[in-house]
N, C-alpha and C positions, 0 to 999 in steps of 0.2 A: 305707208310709204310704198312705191308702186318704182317698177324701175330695177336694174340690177344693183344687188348692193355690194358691198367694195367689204372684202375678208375683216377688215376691221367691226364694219358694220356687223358682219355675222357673227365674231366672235362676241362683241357686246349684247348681238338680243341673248345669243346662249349663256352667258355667265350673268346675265339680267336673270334669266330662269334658274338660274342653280342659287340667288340667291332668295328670290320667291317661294318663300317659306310658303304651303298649306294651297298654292295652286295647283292646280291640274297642270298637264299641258293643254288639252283644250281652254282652261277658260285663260290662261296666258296667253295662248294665239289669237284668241277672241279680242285682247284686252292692245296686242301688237296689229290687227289687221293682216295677220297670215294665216296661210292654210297649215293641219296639224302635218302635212306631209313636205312642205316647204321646208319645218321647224325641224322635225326629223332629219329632213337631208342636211341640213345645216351642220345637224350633230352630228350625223355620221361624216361630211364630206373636212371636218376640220376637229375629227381625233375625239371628241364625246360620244362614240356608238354606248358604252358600258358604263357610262356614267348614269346614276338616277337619284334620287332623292330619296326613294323608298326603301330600299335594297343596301345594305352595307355586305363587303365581299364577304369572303370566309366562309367558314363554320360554324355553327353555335353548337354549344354544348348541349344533350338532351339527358335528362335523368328518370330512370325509370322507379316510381317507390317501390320498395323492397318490405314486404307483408314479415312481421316478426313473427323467426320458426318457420317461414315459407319452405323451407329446405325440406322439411320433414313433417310439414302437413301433406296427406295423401287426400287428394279432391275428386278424383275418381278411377277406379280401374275395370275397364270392358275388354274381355278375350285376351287379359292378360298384360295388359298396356298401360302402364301408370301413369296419372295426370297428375301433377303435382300445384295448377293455377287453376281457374277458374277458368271453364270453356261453355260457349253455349250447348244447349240441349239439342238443337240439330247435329253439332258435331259427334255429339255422342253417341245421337243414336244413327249418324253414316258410320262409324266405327263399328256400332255393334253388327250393323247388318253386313 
């Protein structure tokens, strides 16, 4: 489609895309006959800038595993400095010197 398109038009290619599951944006622009920065403006100039498919907002939780007796294994001590996890060998030996 070639032409100015009318807000409605725009709003339908954009919620065409939100619901094209496993597309790109490029190969959906390929697949509409637009350019990928046409598609962009579209989203940004009618309220979809932060919307994406890949990205959900938030947070996520990260857990770090916890070594049993980690508290009170000692893994190395240089000039007096106790390590209590596992560090690499350069670290140790910038420490010592």
């Amino acid at each position: 489609m070639t032409g100015k398109r009318t807000k409605e038009q725009i709003l339908q290619i954009v919620a065409e895309y939100e619901k094209a599951l496993g597309l790109t944006v490029k190969e959906f622009c390929r697949k509409k006959g637009i350019s990928e920065s046409t598609f962009y403006s579209f989203r940004s100039r009618y309220g979809f800038k932060n919307q994406t498919k890949d990205k959900s907002g938030g947070f996520i939780a990260i857990t770090t595993p916890m070594l049993k007796d980690s508290t009170n294994t000692l893994f190395a001590e240089v000039n007096g400095i106790k390590i209590y996890q596992a560090v690499p060998a350069d670290y140790l030996k910038a420490l010592a010197s």
